[in-house]
PyMOL Python script that loads the backbone (N, CA, C, O; Angstrom):
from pymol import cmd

cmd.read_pdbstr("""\
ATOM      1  N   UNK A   1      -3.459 -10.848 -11.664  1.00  0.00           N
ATOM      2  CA  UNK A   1      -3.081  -9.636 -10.945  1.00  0.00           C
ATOM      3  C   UNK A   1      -2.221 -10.023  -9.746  1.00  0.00           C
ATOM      4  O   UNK A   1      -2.397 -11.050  -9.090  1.00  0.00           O
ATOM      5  N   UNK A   2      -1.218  -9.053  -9.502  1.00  0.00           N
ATOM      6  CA  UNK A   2      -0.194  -9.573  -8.399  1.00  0.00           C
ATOM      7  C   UNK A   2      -1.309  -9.226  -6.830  1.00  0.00           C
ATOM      8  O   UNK A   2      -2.253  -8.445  -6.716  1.00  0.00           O
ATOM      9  N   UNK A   3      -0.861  -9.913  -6.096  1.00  0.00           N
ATOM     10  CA  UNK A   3      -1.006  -9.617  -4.670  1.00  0.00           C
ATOM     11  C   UNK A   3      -0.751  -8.529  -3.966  1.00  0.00           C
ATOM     12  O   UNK A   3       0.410  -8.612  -3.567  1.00  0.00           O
ATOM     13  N   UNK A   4      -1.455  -7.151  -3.468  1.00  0.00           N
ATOM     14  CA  UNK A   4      -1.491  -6.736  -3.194  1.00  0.00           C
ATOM     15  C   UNK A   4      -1.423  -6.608  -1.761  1.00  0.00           C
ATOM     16  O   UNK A   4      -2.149  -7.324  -1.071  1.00  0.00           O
ATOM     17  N   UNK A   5      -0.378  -5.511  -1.061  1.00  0.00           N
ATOM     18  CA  UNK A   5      -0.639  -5.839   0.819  1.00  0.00           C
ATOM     19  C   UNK A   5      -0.694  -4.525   0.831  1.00  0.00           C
ATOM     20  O   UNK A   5      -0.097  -3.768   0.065  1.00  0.00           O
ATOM     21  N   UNK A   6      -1.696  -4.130   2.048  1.00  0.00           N
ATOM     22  CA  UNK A   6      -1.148  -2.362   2.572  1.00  0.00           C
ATOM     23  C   UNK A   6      -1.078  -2.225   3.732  1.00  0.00           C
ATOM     24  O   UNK A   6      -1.733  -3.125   4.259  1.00  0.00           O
ATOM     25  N   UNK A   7      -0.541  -1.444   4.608  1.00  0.00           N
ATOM     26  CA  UNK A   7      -0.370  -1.581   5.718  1.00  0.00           C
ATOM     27  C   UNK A   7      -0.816  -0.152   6.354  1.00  0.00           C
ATOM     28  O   UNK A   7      -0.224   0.886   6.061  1.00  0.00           O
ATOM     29  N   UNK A   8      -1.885  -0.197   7.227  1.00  0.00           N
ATOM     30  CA  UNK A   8      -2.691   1.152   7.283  1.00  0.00           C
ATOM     31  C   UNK A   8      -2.741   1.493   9.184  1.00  0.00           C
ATOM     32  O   UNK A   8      -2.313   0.869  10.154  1.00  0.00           O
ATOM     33  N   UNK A   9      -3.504   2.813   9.016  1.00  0.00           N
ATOM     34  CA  UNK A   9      -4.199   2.875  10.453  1.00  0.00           C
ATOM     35  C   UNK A   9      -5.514   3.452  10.058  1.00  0.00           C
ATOM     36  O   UNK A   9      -5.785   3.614   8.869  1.00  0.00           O
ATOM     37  N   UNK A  10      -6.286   3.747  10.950  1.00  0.00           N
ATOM     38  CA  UNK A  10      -7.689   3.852  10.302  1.00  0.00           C
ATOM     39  C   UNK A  10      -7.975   5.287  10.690  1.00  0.00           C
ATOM     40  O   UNK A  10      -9.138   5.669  10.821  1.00  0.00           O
ATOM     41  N   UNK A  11      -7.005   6.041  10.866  1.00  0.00           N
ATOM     42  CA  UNK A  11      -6.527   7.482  11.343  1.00  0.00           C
ATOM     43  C   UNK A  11      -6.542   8.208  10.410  1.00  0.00           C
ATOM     44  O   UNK A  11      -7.244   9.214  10.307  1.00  0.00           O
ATOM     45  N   UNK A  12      -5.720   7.763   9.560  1.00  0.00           N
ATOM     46  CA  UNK A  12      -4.597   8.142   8.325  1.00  0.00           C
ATOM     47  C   UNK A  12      -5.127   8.351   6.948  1.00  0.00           C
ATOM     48  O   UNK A  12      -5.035   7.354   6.232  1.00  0.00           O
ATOM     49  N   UNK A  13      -5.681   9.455   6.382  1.00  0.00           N
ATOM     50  CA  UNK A  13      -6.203  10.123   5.527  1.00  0.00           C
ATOM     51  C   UNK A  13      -5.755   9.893   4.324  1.00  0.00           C
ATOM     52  O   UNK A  13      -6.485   9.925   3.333  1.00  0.00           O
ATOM     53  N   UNK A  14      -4.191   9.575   4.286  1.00  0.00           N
ATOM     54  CA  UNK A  14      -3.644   8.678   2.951  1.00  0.00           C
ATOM     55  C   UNK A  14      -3.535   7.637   2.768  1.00  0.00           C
ATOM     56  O   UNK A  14      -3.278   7.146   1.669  1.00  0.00           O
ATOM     57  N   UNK A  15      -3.753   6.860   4.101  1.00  0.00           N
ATOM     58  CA  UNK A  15      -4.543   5.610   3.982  1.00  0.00           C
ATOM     59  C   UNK A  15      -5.412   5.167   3.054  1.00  0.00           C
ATOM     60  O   UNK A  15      -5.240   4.462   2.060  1.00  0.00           O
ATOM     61  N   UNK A  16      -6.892   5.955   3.764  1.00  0.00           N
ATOM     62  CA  UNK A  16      -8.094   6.383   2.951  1.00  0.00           C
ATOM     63  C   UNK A  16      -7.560   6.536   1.927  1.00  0.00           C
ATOM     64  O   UNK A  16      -7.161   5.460   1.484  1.00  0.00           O
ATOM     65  N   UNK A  17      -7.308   7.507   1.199  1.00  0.00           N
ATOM     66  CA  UNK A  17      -6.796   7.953  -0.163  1.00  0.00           C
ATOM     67  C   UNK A  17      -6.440   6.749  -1.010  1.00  0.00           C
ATOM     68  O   UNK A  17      -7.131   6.369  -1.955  1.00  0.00           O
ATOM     69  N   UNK A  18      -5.236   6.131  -0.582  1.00  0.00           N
ATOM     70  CA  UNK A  18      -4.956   5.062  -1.149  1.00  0.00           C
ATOM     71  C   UNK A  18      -5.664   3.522  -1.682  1.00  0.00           C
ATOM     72  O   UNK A  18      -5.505   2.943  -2.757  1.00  0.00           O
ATOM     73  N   UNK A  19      -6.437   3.157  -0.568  1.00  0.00           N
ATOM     74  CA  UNK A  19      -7.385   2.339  -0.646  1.00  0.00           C
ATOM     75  C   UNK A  19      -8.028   3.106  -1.616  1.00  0.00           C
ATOM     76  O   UNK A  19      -7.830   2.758  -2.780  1.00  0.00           O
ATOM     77  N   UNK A  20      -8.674   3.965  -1.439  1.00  0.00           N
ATOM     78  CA  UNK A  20     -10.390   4.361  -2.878  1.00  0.00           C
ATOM     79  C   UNK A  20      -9.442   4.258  -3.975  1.00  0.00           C
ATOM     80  O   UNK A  20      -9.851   3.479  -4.836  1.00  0.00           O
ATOM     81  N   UNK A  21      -8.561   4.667  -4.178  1.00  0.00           N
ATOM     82  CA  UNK A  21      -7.516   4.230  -5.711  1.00  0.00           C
ATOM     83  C   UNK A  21      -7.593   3.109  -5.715  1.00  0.00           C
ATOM     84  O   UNK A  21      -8.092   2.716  -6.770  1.00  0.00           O
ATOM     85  N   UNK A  22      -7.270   2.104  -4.840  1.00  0.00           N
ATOM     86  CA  UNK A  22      -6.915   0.805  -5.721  1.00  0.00           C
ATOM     87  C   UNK A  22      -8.680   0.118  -5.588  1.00  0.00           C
ATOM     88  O   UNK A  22      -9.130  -0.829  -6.233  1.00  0.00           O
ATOM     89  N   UNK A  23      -9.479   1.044  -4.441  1.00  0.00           N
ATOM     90  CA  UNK A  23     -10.560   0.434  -5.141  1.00  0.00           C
ATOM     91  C   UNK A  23     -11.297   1.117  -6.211  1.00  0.00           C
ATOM     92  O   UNK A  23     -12.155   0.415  -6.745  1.00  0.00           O
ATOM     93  N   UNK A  24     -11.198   2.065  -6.562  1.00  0.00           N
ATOM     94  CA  UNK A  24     -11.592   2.347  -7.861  1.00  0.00           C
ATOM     95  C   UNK A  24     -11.265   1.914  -9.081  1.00  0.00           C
ATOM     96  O   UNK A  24     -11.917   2.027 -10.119  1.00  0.00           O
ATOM     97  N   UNK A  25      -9.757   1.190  -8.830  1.00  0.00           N
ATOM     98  CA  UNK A  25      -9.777   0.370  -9.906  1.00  0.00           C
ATOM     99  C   UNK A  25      -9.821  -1.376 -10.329  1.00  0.00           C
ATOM    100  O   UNK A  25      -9.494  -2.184 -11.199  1.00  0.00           O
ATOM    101  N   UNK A  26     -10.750  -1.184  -8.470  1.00  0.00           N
ATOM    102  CA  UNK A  26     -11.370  -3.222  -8.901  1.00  0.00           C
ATOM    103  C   UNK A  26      -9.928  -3.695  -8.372  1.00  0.00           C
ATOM    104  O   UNK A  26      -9.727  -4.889  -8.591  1.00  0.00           O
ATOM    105  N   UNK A  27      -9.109  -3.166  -7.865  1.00  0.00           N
ATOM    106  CA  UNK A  27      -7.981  -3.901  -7.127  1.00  0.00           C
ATOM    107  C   UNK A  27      -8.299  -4.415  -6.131  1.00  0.00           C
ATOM    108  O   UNK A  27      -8.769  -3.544  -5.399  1.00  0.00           O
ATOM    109  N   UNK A  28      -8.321  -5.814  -5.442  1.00  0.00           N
ATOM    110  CA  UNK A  28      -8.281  -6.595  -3.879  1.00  0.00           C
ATOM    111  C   UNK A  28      -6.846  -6.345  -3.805  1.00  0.00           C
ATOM    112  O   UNK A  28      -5.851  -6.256  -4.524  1.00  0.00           O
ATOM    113  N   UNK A  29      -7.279  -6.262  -2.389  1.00  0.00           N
ATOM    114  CA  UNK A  29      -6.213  -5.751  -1.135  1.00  0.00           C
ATOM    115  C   UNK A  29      -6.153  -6.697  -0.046  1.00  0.00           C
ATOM    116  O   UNK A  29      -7.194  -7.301   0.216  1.00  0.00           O
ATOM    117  N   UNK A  30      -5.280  -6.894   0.527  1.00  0.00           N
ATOM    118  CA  UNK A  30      -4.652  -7.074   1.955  1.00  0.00           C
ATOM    119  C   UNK A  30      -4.307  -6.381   2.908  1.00  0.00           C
ATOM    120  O   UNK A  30      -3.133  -6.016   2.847  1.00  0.00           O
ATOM    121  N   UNK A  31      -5.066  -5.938   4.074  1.00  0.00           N
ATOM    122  CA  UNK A  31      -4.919  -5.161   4.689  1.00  0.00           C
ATOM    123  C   UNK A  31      -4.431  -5.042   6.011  1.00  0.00           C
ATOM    124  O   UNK A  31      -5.239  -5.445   6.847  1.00  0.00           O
ATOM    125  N   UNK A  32      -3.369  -4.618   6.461  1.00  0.00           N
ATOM    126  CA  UNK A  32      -2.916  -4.874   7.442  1.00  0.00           C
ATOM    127  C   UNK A  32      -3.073  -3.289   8.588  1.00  0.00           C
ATOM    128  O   UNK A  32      -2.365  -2.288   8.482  1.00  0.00           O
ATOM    129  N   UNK A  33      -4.028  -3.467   9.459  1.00  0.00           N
ATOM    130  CA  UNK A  33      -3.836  -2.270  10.876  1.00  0.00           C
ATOM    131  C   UNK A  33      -3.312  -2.142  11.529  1.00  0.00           C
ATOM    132  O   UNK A  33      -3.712  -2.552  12.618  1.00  0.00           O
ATOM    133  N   UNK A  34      -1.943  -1.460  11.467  1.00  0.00           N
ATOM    134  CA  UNK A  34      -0.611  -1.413  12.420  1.00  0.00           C
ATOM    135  C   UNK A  34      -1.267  -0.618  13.484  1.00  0.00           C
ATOM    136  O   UNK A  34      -0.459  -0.413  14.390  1.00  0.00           O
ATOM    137  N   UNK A  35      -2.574  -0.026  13.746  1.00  0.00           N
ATOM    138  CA  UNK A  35      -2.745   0.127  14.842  1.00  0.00           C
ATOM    139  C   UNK A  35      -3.588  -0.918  15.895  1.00  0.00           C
ATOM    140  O   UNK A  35      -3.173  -0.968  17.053  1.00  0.00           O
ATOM    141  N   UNK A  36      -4.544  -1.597  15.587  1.00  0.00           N
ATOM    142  CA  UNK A  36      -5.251  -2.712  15.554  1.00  0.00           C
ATOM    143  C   UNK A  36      -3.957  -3.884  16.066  1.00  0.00           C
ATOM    144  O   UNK A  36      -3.933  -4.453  17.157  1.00  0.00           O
ATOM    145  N   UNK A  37      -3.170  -4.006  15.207  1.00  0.00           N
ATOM    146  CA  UNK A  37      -2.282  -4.833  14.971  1.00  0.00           C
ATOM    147  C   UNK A  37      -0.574  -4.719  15.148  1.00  0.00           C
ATOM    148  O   UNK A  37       0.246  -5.103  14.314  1.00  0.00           O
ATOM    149  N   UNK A  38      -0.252  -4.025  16.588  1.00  0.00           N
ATOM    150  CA  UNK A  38       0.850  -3.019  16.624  1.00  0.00           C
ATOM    151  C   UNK A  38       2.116  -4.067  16.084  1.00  0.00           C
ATOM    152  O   UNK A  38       3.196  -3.716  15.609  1.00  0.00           O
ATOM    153  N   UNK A  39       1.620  -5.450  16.315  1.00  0.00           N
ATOM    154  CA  UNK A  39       3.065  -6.114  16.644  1.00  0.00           C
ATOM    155  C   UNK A  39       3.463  -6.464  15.189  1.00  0.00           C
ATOM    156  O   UNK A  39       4.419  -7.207  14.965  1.00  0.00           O
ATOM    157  N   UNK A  40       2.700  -5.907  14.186  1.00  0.00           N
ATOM    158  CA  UNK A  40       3.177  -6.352  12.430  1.00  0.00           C
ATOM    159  C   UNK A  40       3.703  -5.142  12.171  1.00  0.00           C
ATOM    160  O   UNK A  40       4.197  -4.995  11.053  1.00  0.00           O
ATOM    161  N   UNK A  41       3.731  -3.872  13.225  1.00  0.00           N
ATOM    162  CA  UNK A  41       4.694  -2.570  12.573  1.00  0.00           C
ATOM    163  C   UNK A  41       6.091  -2.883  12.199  1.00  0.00           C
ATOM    164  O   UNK A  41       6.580  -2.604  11.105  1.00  0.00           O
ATOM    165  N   UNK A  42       6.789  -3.560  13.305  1.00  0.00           N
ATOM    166  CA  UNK A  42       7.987  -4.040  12.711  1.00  0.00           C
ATOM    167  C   UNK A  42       8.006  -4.833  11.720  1.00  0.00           C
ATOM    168  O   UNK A  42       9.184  -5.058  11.440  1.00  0.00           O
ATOM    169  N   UNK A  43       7.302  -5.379  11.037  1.00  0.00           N
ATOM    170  CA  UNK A  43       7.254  -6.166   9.923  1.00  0.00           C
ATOM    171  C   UNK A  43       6.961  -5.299   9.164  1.00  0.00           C
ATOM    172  O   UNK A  43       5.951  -5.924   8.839  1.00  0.00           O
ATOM    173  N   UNK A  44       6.913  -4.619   8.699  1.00  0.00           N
ATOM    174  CA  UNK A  44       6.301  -3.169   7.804  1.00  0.00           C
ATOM    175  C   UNK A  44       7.600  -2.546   8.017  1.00  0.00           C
ATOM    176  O   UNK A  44       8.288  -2.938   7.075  1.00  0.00           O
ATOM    177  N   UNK A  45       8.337  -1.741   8.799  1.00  0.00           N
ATOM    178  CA  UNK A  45       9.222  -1.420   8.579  1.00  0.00           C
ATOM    179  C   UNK A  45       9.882  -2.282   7.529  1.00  0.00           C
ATOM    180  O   UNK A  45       9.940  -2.052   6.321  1.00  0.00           O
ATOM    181  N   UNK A  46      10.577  -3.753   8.476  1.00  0.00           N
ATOM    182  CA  UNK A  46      11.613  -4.245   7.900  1.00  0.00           C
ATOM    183  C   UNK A  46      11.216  -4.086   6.024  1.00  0.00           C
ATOM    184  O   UNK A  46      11.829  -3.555   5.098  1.00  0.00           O
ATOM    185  N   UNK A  47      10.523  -4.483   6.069  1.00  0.00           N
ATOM    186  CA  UNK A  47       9.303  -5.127   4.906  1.00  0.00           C
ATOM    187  C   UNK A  47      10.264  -3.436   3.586  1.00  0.00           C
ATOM    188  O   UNK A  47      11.006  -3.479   2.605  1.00  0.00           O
ATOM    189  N   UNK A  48       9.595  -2.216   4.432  1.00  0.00           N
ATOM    190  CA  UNK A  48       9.844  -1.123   3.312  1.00  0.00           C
ATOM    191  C   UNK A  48      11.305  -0.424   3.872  1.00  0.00           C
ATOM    192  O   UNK A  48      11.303   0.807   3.885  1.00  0.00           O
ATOM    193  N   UNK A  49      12.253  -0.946   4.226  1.00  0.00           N
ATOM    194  CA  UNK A  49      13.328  -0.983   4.182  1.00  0.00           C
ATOM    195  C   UNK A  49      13.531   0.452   5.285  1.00  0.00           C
ATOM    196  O   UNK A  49      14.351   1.324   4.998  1.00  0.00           O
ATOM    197  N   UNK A  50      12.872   0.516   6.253  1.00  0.00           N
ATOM    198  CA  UNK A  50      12.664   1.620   6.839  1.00  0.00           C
ATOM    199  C   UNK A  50      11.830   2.517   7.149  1.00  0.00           C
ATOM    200  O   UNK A  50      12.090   3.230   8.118  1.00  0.00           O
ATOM    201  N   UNK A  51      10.896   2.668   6.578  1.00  0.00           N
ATOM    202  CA  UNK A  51       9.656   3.285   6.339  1.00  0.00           C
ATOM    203  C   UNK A  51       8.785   2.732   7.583  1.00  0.00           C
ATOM    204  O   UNK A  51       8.363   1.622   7.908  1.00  0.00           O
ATOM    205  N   UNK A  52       8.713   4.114   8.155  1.00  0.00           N
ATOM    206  CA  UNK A  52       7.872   3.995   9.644  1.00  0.00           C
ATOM    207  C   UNK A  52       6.472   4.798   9.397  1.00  0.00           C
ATOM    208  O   UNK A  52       5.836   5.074  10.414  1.00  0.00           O
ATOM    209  N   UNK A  53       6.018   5.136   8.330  1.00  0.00           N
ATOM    210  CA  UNK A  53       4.740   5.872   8.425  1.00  0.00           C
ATOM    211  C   UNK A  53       3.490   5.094   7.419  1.00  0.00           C
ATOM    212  O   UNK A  53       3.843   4.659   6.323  1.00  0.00           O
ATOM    213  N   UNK A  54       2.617   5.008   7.681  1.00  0.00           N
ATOM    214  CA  UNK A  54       2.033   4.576   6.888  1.00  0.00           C
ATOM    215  C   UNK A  54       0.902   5.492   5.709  1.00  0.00           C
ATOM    216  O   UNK A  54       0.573   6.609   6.107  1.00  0.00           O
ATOM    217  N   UNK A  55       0.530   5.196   4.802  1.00  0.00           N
ATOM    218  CA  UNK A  55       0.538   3.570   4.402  1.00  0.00           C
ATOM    219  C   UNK A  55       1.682   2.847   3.895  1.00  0.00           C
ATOM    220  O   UNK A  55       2.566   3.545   3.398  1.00  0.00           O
ATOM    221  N   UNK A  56       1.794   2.035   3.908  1.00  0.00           N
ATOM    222  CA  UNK A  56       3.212   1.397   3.238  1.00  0.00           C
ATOM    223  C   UNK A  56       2.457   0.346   2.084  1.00  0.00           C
ATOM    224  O   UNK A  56       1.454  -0.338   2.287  1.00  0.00           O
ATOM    225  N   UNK A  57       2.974   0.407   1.265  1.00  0.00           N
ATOM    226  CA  UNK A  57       1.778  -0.775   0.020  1.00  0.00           C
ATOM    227  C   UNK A  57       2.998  -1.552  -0.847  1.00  0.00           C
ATOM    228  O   UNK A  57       4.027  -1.010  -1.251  1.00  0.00           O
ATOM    229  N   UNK A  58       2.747  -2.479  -0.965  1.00  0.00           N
ATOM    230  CA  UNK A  58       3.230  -3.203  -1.778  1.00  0.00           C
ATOM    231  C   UNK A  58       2.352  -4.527  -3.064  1.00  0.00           C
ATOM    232  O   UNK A  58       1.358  -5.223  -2.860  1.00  0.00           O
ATOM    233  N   UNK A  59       2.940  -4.463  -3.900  1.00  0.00           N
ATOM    234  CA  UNK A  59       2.501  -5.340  -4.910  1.00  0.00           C
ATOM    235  C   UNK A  59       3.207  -6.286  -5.403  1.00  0.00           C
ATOM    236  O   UNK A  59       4.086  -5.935  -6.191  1.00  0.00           O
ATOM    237  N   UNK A  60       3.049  -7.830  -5.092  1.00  0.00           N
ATOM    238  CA  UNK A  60       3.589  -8.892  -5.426  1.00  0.00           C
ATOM    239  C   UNK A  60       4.993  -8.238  -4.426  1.00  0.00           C
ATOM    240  O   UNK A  60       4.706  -7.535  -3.457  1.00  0.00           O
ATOM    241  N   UNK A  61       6.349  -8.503  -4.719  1.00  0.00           N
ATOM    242  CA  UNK A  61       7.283  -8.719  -3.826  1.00  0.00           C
ATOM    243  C   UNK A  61       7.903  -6.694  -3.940  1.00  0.00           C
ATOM    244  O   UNK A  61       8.574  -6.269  -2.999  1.00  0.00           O
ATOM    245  N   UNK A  62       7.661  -6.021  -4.775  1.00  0.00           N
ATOM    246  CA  UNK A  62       7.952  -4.434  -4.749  1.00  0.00           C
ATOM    247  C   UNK A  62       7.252  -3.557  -4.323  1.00  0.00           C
ATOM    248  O   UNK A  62       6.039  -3.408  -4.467  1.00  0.00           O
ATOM    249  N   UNK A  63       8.135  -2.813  -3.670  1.00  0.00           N
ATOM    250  CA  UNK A  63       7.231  -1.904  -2.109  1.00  0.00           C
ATOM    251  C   UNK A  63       7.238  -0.577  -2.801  1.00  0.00           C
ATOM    252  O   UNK A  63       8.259   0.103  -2.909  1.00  0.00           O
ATOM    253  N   UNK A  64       6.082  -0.237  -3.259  1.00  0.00           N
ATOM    254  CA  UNK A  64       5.134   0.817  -4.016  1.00  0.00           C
ATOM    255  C   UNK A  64       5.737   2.333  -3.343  1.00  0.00           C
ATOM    256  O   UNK A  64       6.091   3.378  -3.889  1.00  0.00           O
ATOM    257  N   UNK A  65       5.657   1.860  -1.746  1.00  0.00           N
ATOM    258  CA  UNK A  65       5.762   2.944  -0.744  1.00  0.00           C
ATOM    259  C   UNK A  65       4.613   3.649  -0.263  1.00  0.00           C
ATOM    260  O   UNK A  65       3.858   2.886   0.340  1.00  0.00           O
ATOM    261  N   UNK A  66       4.203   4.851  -0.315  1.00  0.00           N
ATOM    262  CA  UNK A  66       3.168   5.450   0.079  1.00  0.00           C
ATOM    263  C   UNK A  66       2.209   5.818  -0.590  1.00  0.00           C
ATOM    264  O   UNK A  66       1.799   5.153  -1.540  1.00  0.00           O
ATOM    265  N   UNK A  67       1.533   7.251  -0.115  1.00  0.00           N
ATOM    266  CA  UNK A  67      -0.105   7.493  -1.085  1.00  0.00           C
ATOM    267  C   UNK A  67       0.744   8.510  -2.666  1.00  0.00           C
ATOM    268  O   UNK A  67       0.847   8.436  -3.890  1.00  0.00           O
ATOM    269  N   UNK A  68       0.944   8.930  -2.101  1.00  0.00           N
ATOM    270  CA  UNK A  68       2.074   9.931  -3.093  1.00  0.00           C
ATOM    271  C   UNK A  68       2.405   9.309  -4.113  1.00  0.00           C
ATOM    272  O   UNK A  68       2.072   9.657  -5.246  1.00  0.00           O
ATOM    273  N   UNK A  69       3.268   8.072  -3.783  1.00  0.00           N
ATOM    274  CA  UNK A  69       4.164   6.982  -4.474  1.00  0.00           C
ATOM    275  C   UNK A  69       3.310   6.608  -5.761  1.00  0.00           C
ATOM    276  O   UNK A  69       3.438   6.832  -6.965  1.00  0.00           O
ATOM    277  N   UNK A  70       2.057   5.705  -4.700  1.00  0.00           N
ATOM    278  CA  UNK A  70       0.921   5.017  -5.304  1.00  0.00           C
ATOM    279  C   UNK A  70       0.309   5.882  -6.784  1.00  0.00           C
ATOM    280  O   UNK A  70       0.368   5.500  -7.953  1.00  0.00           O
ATOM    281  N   UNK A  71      -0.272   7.149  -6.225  1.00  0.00           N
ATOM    282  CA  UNK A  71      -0.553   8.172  -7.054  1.00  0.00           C
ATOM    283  C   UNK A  71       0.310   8.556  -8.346  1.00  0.00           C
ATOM    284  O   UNK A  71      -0.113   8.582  -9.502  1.00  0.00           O
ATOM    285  N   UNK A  72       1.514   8.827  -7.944  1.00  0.00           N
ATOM    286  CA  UNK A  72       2.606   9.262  -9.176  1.00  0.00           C
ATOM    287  C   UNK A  72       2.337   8.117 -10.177  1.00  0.00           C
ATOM    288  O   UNK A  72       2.003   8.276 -11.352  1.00  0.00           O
ATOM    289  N   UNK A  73       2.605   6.478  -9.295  1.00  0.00           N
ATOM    290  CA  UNK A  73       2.512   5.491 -10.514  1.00  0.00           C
ATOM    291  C   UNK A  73       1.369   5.304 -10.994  1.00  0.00           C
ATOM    292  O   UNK A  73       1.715   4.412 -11.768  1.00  0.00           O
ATOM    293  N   UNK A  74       0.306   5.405 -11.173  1.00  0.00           N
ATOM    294  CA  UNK A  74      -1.166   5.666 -11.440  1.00  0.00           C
ATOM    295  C   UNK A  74      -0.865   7.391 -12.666  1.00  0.00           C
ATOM    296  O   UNK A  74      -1.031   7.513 -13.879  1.00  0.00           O
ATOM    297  N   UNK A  75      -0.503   8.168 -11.862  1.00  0.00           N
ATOM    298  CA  UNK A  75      -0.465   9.460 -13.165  1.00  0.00           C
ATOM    299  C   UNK A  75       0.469   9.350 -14.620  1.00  0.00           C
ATOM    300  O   UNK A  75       0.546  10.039 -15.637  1.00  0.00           O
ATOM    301  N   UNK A  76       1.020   8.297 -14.209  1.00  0.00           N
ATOM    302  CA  UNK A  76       2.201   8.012 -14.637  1.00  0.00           C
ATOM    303  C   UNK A  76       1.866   6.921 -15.723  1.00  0.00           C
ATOM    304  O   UNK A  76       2.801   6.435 -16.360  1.00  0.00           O
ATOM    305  N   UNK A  77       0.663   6.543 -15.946  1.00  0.00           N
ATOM    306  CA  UNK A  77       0.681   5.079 -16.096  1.00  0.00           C
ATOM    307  C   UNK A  77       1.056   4.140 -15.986  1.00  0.00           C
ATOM    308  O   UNK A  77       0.864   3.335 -16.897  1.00  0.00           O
ATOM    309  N   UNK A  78       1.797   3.744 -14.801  1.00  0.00           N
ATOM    310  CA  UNK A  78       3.010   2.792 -14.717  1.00  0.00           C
ATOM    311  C   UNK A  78       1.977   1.726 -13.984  1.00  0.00           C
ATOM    312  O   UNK A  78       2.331   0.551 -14.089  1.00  0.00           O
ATOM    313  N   UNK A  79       0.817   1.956 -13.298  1.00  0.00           N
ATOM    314  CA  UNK A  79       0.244   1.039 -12.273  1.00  0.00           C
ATOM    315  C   UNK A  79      -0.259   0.098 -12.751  1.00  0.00           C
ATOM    316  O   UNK A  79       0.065  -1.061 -12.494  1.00  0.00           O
ATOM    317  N   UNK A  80      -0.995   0.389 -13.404  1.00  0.00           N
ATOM    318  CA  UNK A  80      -1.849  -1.132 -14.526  1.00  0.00           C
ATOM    319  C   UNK A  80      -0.686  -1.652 -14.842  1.00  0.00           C
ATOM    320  O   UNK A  80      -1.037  -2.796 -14.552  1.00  0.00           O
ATOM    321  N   UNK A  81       0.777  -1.838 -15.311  1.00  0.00           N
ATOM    322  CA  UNK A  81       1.576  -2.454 -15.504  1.00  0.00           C
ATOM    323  C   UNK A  81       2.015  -3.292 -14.277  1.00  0.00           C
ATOM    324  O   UNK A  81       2.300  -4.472 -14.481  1.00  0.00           O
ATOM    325  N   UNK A  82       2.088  -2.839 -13.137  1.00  0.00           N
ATOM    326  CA  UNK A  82       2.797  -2.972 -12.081  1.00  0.00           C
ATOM    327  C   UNK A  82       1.853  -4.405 -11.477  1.00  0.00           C
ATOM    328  O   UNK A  82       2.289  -5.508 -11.146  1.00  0.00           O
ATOM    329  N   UNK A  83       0.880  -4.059 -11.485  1.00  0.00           N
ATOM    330  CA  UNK A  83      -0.314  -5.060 -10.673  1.00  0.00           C
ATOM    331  C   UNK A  83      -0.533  -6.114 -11.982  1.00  0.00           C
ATOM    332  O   UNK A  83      -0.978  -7.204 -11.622  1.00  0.00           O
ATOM    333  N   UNK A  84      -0.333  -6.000 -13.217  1.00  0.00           N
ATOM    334  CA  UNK A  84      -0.899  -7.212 -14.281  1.00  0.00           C
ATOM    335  C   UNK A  84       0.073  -8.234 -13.461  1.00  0.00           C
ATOM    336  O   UNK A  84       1.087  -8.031 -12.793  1.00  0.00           O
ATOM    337  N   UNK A  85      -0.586  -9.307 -13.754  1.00  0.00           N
ATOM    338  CA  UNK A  85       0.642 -10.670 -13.358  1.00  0.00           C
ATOM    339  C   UNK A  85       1.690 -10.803 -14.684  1.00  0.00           C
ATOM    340  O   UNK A  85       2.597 -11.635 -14.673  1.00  0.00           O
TER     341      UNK A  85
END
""", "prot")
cmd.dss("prot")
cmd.show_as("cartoon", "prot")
cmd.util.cbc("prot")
cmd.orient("prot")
């Protein structure tokens, strides 16, 4: 399974959201608290090519994007593809 990163605040309700998806499906995570942790926001930007809100998620080196994002590829079946190594 690829490496998973997300980049959260512990505020943020699609945060939440996002996490119980990938843990509902037995996915480990990397978790990063851009509030906890202000000085990795700019690394999160650069990281999703702009993207200032979180969550920002990525898998192995492609940036998923948000809870929305996450979700579509999951309805979509595209996610189990995305995370196999």
């Amino acid at each position: 399974m690829k490496p998973v990163e997300i980049y959260t605040s512990p505020l943020c309700g699609f945060c939440h959201a996002a996490k119980r998806l990938l843990n509902e499906k037995g996915v480990s995570f990397a978790e990063v608290d851009v509030l906890a942790h202000p000085e990795r926001k700019a690394e999160m930007i650069k990281r999703a090519n702009g993207g200032r809100t979180v969550p920002q998620i990525f898998v192995g080196d492609t940036h998923v994007g948000g809870c929305d994002e996450l979700y579509a590829l999951e309805r979509a079946g595209k996610l189990d593809a995305l995370l196999a190594a």
